[in-house]
C-alpha positions in Angstrom: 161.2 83.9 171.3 161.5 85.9 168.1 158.9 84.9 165.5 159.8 82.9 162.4 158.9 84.7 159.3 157.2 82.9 156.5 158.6 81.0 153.5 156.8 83.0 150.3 157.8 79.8 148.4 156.0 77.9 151.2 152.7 80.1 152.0 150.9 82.4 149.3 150.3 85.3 150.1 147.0 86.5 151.5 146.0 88.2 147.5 145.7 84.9 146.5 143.4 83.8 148.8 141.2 86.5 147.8 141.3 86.4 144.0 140.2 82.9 144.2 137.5 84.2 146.5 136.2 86.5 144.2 136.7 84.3 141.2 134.5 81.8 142.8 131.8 84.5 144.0 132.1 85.4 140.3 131.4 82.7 139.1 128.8 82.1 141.3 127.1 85.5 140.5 127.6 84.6 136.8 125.8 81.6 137.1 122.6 83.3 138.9 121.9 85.5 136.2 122.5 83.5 133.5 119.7 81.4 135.3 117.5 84.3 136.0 118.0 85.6 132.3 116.7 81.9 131.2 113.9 81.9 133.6 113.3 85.3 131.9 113.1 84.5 128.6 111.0 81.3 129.4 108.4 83.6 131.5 108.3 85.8 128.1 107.8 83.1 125.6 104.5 81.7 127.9 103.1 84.9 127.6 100.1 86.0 125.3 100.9 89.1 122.8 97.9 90.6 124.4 100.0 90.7 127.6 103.2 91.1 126.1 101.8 94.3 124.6 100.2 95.3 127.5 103.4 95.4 129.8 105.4 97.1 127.0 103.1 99.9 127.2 102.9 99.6 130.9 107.3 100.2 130.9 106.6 102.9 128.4 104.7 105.0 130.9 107.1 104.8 133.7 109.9 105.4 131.0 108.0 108.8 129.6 107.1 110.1 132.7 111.1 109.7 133.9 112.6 111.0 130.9 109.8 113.9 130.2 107.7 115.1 133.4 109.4 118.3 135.5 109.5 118.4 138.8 106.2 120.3 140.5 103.8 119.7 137.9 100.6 118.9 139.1 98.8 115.4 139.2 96.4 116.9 137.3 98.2 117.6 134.5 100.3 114.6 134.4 97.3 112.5 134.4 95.5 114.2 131.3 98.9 113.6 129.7 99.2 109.8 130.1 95.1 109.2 130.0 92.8 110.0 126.6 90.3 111.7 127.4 88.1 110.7 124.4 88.4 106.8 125.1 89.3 106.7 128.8 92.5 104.5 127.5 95.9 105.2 128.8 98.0 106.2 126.8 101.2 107.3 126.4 104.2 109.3 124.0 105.4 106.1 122.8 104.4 102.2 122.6 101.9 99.7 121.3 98.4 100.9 120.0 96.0 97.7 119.4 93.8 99.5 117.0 96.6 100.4 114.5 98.3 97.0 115.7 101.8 98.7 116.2 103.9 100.6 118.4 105.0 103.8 117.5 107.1 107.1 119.1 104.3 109.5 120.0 100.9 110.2 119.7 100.8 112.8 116.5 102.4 109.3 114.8 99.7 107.0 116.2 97.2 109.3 115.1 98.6 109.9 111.9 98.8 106.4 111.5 95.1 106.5 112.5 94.8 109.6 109.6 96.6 107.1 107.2 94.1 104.3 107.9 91.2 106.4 106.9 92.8 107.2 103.8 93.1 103.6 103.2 89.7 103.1 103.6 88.4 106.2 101.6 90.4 104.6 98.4 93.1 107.6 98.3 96.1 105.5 99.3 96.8 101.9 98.5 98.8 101.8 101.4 101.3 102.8 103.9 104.7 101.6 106.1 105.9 102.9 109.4 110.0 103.4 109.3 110.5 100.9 106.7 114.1 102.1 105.4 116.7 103.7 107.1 118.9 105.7 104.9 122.6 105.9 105.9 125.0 109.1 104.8 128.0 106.9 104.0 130.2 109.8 103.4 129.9 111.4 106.9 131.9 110.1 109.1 130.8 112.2 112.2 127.3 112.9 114.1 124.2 112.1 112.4 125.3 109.5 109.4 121.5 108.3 109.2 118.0 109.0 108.9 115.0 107.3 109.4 111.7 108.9 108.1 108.5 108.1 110.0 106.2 106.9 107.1 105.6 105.6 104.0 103.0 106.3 101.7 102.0 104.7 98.4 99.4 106.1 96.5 96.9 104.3 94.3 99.4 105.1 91.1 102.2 103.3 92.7 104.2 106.3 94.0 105.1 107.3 97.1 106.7 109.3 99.5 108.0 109.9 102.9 106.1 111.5 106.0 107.7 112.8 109.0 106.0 114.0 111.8 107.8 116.1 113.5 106.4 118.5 116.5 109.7 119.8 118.0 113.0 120.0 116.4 116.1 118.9 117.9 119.0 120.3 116.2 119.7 116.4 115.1 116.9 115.5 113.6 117.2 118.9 111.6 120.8 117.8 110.2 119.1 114.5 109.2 116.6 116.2 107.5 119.0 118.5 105.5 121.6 115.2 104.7 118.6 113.7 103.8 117.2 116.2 101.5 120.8 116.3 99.8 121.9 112.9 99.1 118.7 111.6 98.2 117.1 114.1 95.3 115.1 111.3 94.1 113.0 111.0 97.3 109.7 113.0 98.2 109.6 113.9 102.3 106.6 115.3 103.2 107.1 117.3 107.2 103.7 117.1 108.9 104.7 119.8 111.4 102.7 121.6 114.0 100.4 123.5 112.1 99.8 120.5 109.4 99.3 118.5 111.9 96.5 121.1 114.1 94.7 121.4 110.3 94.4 117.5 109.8 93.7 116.9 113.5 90.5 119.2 113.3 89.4 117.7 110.3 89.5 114.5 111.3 89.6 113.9 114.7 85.5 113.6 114.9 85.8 111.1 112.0 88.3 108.9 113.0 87.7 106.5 116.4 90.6 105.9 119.1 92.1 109.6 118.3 94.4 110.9 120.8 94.1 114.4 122.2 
Protein backbone atom coordinates (compact mmCIF):
# COMPACT_ATOMS: atom_id res chain seq x y z
CA UNK A 1 0.00 0.00 0.00
CA UNK A 2 1.63 3.20 -1.19
CA UNK A 3 2.29 5.63 1.58
CA UNK A 4 0.14 8.78 1.99
CA UNK A 5 2.20 11.83 1.90
CA UNK A 6 1.70 14.58 4.42
CA UNK A 7 -0.55 17.60 4.39
CA UNK A 8 2.19 20.72 4.95
CA UNK A 9 -0.98 22.73 5.90
CA UNK A 10 -1.73 19.87 8.32
CA UNK A 11 1.89 18.91 9.84
CA UNK A 12 4.85 21.46 10.25
CA UNK A 13 7.65 20.60 9.13
CA UNK A 14 10.40 19.09 11.25
CA UNK A 15 12.47 23.01 11.33
CA UNK A 16 9.90 24.00 13.33
CA UNK A 17 10.13 21.64 15.86
CA UNK A 18 13.62 22.50 16.25
CA UNK A 19 13.63 26.30 16.41
CA UNK A 20 11.17 26.04 19.15
CA UNK A 21 13.70 23.62 20.66
CA UNK A 22 16.41 25.85 20.66
CA UNK A 23 14.35 28.94 21.52
CA UNK A 24 13.39 27.19 24.56
CA UNK A 25 17.09 25.92 25.44
CA UNK A 26 17.77 29.61 24.79
CA UNK A 27 15.88 30.77 26.89
CA UNK A 28 16.76 28.44 29.32
CA UNK A 29 20.52 29.16 28.99
CA UNK A 30 19.59 32.92 29.17
CA UNK A 31 18.05 32.47 32.24
CA UNK A 32 21.12 30.52 34.03
CA UNK A 33 23.45 33.16 33.49
CA UNK A 34 21.54 35.95 34.16
CA UNK A 35 21.18 34.06 37.55
CA UNK A 36 24.75 33.18 37.84
CA UNK A 37 25.72 36.94 36.89
CA UNK A 38 23.32 37.95 40.01
CA UNK A 39 24.82 35.45 42.27
CA UNK A 40 28.01 37.09 40.98
CA UNK A 41 27.60 40.42 41.74
CA UNK A 42 25.92 39.54 45.17
CA UNK A 43 29.20 37.31 46.05
CA UNK A 44 31.24 40.68 45.07
CA UNK A 45 29.29 43.19 47.09
CA UNK A 46 29.79 40.73 50.47
CA UNK A 47 33.26 40.96 49.98
CA UNK A 48 35.90 43.09 51.92
CA UNK A 49 38.13 45.58 49.77
CA UNK A 50 41.00 43.91 51.35
CA UNK A 51 39.82 40.77 49.44
CA UNK A 52 38.50 42.38 46.66
CA UNK A 53 42.00 43.79 46.07
CA UNK A 54 43.61 40.88 46.87
CA UNK A 55 41.90 38.66 44.02
CA UNK A 56 42.36 41.61 41.49
CA UNK A 57 45.95 41.20 41.96
CA UNK A 58 45.70 37.54 42.15
CA UNK A 59 43.84 37.72 38.11
CA UNK A 60 46.53 40.21 37.34
CA UNK A 61 49.29 37.62 37.74
CA UNK A 62 47.74 34.93 35.75
CA UNK A 63 46.85 37.68 33.08
CA UNK A 64 50.75 39.04 32.93
CA UNK A 65 52.19 35.90 32.88
CA UNK A 66 49.72 34.81 29.69
CA UNK A 67 50.14 37.88 27.81
CA UNK A 68 54.10 38.49 28.61
CA UNK A 69 56.15 35.17 29.65
CA UNK A 70 57.88 33.16 26.46
CA UNK A 71 57.79 29.87 26.15
CA UNK A 72 61.11 27.93 27.90
CA UNK A 73 62.01 30.44 30.34
CA UNK A 74 62.95 29.16 33.40
CA UNK A 75 60.98 29.00 36.76
CA UNK A 76 63.59 30.71 38.15
CA UNK A 77 63.29 33.64 36.35
CA UNK A 78 59.65 33.82 36.13
CA UNK A 79 59.46 33.73 39.83
CA UNK A 80 61.95 36.68 40.49
CA UNK A 81 59.73 38.45 38.00
CA UNK A 82 56.31 38.11 39.81
CA UNK A 83 57.99 37.98 43.56
CA UNK A 84 59.95 41.28 45.21
CA UNK A 85 62.75 40.37 46.35
CA UNK A 86 63.18 43.23 48.91
CA UNK A 87 59.71 42.61 50.71
CA UNK A 88 59.06 38.98 49.88
CA UNK A 89 55.52 40.41 48.33
CA UNK A 90 54.19 39.24 45.11
CA UNK A 91 54.02 41.35 42.80
CA UNK A 92 53.21 41.86 39.58
CA UNK A 93 53.37 44.45 36.07
CA UNK A 94 50.10 45.69 36.79
CA UNK A 95 47.34 45.87 39.78
CA UNK A 96 46.58 47.05 43.26
CA UNK A 97 49.55 48.22 45.65
CA UNK A 98 48.13 48.71 49.41
CA UNK A 99 50.88 51.05 50.33
CA UNK A 100 50.25 53.64 47.57
CA UNK A 101 46.47 52.54 47.94
CA UNK A 102 45.97 52.18 44.05
CA UNK A 103 46.42 50.03 41.17
CA UNK A 104 48.55 51.04 38.54
CA UNK A 105 50.14 49.43 35.02
CA UNK A 106 53.64 48.45 35.97
CA UNK A 107 55.99 48.57 38.51
CA UNK A 108 58.40 51.75 37.36
CA UNK A 109 54.65 53.49 37.95
CA UNK A 110 54.07 52.01 41.40
CA UNK A 111 57.45 53.02 42.27
CA UNK A 112 57.29 56.23 40.90
CA UNK A 113 54.21 56.69 42.65
CA UNK A 114 56.26 55.53 45.69
CA UNK A 115 59.09 58.40 44.34
CA UNK A 116 56.09 60.92 44.24
CA UNK A 117 55.01 60.12 47.83
CA UNK A 118 58.39 60.96 49.18
CA UNK A 119 58.38 64.07 47.51
CA UNK A 120 55.20 64.76 49.20
CA UNK A 121 56.60 64.22 52.34
CA UNK A 122 59.95 66.05 51.86
CA UNK A 123 57.60 69.40 51.12
CA UNK A 124 58.68 69.60 47.19
CA UNK A 125 55.31 68.80 45.79
CA UNK A 126 51.90 69.63 47.15
CA UNK A 127 50.66 66.77 45.48
CA UNK A 128 50.08 64.40 42.74
CA UNK A 129 47.15 62.43 40.47
CA UNK A 130 47.51 59.12 38.56
CA UNK A 131 45.73 59.42 34.90
CA UNK A 132 43.40 62.01 35.86
CA UNK A 133 42.54 63.47 32.22
CA UNK A 134 42.49 61.88 29.12
CA UNK A 135 43.07 64.17 26.30
CA UNK A 136 41.23 63.40 23.04
CA UNK A 137 42.65 64.54 19.28
CA UNK A 138 39.21 65.53 17.95
CA UNK A 139 40.52 66.21 14.61
CA UNK A 140 41.90 62.69 13.89
CA UNK A 141 39.68 60.55 12.75
CA UNK A 142 41.95 57.41 12.53
CA UNK A 143 44.34 55.40 15.08
CA UNK A 144 45.34 56.89 18.12
CA UNK A 145 42.65 59.96 18.68
CA UNK A 146 43.71 60.02 22.52
CA UNK A 147 46.22 60.13 25.08
CA UNK A 148 46.34 59.49 28.56
CA UNK A 149 49.51 60.64 30.54
CA UNK A 150 50.50 58.62 33.62
CA UNK A 151 50.75 61.41 36.25
CA UNK A 152 50.17 64.48 37.59
CA UNK A 153 52.21 66.71 39.44
CA UNK A 154 51.43 69.93 41.31
CA UNK A 155 54.12 71.69 42.78
CA UNK A 156 54.01 73.77 45.97
CA UNK A 157 53.44 77.13 43.56
CA UNK A 158 50.36 75.61 42.09
CA UNK A 159 51.78 74.45 38.71
CA UNK A 160 52.02 71.34 37.31
CA UNK A 161 52.82 69.07 34.82
CA UNK A 162 52.47 65.70 33.30
CA UNK A 163 54.79 62.48 33.88
CA UNK A 164 54.92 59.50 31.74
CA UNK A 165 56.78 56.62 32.50
CA UNK A 166 57.50 54.99 29.72
CA UNK A 167 60.17 51.92 29.54
CA UNK A 168 59.44 50.60 26.04
CA UNK A 169 57.97 52.31 23.19
CA UNK A 170 55.33 51.03 21.10
CA UNK A 171 54.98 52.80 18.00
CA UNK A 172 51.37 53.94 19.51
CA UNK A 173 52.15 55.33 22.40
CA UNK A 174 54.93 57.38 20.41
CA UNK A 175 52.04 58.97 18.02
CA UNK A 176 50.25 59.87 21.24
CA UNK A 177 53.01 61.47 22.51
CA UNK A 178 53.76 63.51 19.35
CA UNK A 179 49.64 64.52 18.93
CA UNK A 180 50.01 65.25 22.27
CA UNK A 181 52.91 67.47 22.25
CA UNK A 182 51.09 69.28 19.21
CA UNK A 183 47.64 70.10 20.11
CA UNK A 184 48.34 70.90 23.46
CA UNK A 185 51.39 73.62 23.62
CA UNK A 186 50.08 74.83 26.84
CA UNK A 187 50.87 71.49 28.70
CA UNK A 188 54.31 70.48 30.37
CA UNK A 189 54.98 66.27 29.82
CA UNK A 190 57.76 65.27 31.54
CA UNK A 191 59.09 61.33 29.95
CA UNK A 192 60.67 59.44 32.80
CA UNK A 193 62.37 57.00 30.43
CA UNK A 194 64.88 54.30 31.04
CA UNK A 195 67.76 56.06 32.06
CA UNK A 196 65.64 58.76 34.28
CA UNK A 197 64.19 56.27 35.70
CA UNK A 198 67.78 53.89 36.61
CA UNK A 199 69.08 57.61 38.05
CA UNK A 200 65.99 58.08 40.44
CA UNK A 201 65.73 54.36 41.24
CA UNK A 202 69.44 54.42 42.64
CA UNK A 203 68.82 57.42 44.50
CA UNK A 204 66.05 56.43 46.11
CA UNK A 205 65.40 52.97 46.26
CA UNK A 206 67.35 52.59 49.86
CA UNK A 207 65.17 55.52 51.07
CA UNK A 208 61.85 54.68 50.06
CA UNK A 209 60.08 51.24 51.72
CA UNK A 210 57.96 48.67 49.56
CA UNK A 211 60.28 49.53 46.27
CA UNK A 212 60.12 47.19 43.55
CA UNK A 213 63.13 45.75 41.90
Amino acid sequence: MPKTAKNPALDPPECCCLTHYVLEKSKKVTKKATKLQADRKKWWASLSTEEKHNLQAAAAIFVSAAKWEKPGVAAKTRARKFWNTRSGRRVTSGGFRSDIGISVRSRWEANIARYLNYLKKQKKISRWMYEPRRFQFDDIKRGTRSYLPDFCVTFLDGTYEWWEVKGYWTSKAKTAVKRFRARYPEETLIILDGPKYKEITKEFKDKIPEWEE
